[in-house]
N, C-alpha and C positions, 0 to 999 in steps of 0.2 A: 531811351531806356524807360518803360513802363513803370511805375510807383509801386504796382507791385510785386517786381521781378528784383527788387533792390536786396542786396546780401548786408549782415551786419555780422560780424565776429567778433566776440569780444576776449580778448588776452588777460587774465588779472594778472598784474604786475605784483602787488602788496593788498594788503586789506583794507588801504586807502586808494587806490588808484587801479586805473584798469587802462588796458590801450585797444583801443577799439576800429576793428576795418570797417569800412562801410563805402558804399555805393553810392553817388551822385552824378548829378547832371548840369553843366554851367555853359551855357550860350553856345548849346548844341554838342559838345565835348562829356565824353563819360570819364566819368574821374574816379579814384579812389581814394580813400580819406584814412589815413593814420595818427590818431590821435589818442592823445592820453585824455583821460576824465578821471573828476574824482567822484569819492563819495559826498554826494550836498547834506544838509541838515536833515532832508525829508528822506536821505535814505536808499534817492536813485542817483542814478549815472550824470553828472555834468560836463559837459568839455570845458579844457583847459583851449590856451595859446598855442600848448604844445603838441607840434604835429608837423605832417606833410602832406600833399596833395600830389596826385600822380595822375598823369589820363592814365586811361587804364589799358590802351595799346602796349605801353610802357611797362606794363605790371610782371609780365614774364623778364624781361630784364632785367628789371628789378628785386626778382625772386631769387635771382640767378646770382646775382651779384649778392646777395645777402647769405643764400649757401656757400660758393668761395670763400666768402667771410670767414663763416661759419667753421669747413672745414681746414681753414688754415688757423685760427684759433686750437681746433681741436687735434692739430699738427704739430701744435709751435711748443718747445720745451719750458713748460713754467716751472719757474726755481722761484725760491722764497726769498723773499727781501731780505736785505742784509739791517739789520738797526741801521747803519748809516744811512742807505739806501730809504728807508721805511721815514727818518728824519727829515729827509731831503724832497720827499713825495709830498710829507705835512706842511715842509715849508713852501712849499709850488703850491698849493691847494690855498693856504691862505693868501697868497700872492696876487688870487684872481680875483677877478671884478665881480664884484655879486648883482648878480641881475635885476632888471628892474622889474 
């Protein structure tokens, strides 16, 4: 894949962070790169850690799988937490391991 044939997309996630597709190349394999970046001090885009790398043969599978997702979220009956419920969530949340 030519350097200047490369695609970049960027998602804004929040006004701090954005997730960004983009296009690579690693020991002959075409990949594609999901990753979050935030905002740096200067104002542009930096990557974070957080991400995934996919060849990019892969990428329609992986499209696929994320609409499934997609429409089985926009399928599934959401009901509102009950306060017990809603207590029970805050205690599982602080129960996890906070990352390093």
């Amino acid at each position: 894949m030519s350097e200047d044939k490369k695609f970049k997309s960027v998602f804004v996630k929040n006004e701090r962070e954005s997730i960004v597709l983009s296009e690579s190349e690693y020991k002959g394999f075409d990949l594609i790169d999901i990753r979050t970046f935030y905002v740096d001090a200067a104002g542009e885009l930096a990557p974070t850690r957080k991400g995934i790398t996919i060849r990019a043969e892969k990428l329609d599978a992986f499209v696929n799988t994320l609409s499934a997702f997609a429409q089985a979220i926009a399928e599934k009956d959401v009901e509102e937490p009950s306060e017990a419920e809603d207590g029970e969530y805050d205690e599982f949340v602080k129960s996890l391991p906070l990352e390093a």
